[in-house]
C-alpha positions as CSV (number, residue, x, y, z in Angstrom):
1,X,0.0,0.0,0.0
2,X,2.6,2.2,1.1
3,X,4.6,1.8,-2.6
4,X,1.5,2.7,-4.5
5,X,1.4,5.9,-2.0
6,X,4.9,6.6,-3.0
7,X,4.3,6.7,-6.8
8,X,1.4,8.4,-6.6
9,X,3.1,11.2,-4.9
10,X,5.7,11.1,-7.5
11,X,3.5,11.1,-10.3
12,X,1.5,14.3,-8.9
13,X,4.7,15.7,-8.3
14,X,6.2,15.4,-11.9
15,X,2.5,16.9,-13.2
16,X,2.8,20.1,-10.1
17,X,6.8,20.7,-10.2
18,X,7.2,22.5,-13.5
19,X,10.5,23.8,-13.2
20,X,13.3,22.0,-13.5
21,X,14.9,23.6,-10.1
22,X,12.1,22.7,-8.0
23,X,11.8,19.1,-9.5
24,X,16.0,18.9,-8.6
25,X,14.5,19.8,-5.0
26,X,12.3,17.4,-4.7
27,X,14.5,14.7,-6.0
28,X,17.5,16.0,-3.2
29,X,14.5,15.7,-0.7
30,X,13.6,12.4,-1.8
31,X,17.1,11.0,-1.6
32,X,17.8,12.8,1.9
33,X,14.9,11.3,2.8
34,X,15.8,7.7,2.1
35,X,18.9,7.9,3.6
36,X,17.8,8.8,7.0
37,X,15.0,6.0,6.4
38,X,18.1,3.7,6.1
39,X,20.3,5.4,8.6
40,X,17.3,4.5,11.1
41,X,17.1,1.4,10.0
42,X,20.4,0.3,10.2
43,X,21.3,1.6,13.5
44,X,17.8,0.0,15.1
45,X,18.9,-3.6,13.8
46,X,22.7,-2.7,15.4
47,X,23.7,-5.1,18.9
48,X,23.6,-3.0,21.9
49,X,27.8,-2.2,23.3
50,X,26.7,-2.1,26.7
51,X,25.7,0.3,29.2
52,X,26.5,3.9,28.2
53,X,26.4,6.5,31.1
């Protein structure tokens, strides 16, 4: 469900973003985005080192 979301949103976006600039934003956006997603992803499926104080 949530990929058919996704595409939707990119497929209104390519139709509302008519310049070239704030389509290049939204792709940065998009990326920065995904990162993070992974970043969070990665760090939550990371062993615990022990107790930190």
């Amino acid at each position: 469900m949530l990929l058919l979301a996704g595409w939707g949103i990119v497929a209104a976006a390519l139709v509302l973003l008519r310049t070239e600039a704030s389509r290049g934003a939204f792709t940065v956006a998009g990326v920065l985005v995904e990162a993070l997603g992974l970043v969070v992803a990665a760090r939550g499926h990371l062993a615990p080192r022990g107790d930190r104080q």
